[in-house]
N, C-alpha and C positions, 0 to 999 in steps of 0.2 A: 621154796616150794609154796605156791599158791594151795588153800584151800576153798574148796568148795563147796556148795550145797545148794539148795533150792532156793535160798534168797540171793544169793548170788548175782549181782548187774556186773557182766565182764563187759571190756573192750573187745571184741574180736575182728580180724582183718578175713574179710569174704569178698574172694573178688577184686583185690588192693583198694578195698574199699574196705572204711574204719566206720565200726558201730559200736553202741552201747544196747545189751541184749541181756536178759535175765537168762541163767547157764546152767544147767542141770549135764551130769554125764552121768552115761551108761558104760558097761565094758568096750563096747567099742564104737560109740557113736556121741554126738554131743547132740541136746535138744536145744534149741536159741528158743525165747520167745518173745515178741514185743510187749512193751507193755500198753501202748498208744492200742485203744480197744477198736481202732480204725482200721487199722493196720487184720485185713481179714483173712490173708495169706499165712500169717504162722502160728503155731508153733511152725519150725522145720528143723529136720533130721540129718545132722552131718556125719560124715564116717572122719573120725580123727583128724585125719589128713587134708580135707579138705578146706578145713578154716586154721587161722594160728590167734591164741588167744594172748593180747597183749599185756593182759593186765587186770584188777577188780576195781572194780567203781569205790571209795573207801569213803566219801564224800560230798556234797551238794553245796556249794557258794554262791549266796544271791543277796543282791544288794541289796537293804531294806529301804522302802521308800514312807 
């Protein structure tokens, strides 16, 4: 069982399309929100059912130059 909370970057599948979204839930809705401050469209508000959450972001790998 996945835990989560307000820091939270899930994987979620919306639309059969795969994102990585910072995840908050409520009793019966999930809030996504981007973090790209471009992105002027979200927060947005899903009921359970319509997204499936893949997974939690656990870590960041980047080659140093």
């Amino acid at each position: 069982m996945m835990i989560y909370n307000q820091t939270t970057i899930a994987a979620v599948l919306i639309d059969d399309k795969a994102t990585l979204k910072r995840f908050s839930k409520t009793n019966d809705s999930v809030i996504l929100q981007a973090e790209n401050p471009s992105m002027t469209d979200w927060p947005r508000i899903y009921t359970s059912g319509n997204i499936r959450v893949l997974g939690k972001l656990v870590g960041v790998y980047s080659k140093k130059e």
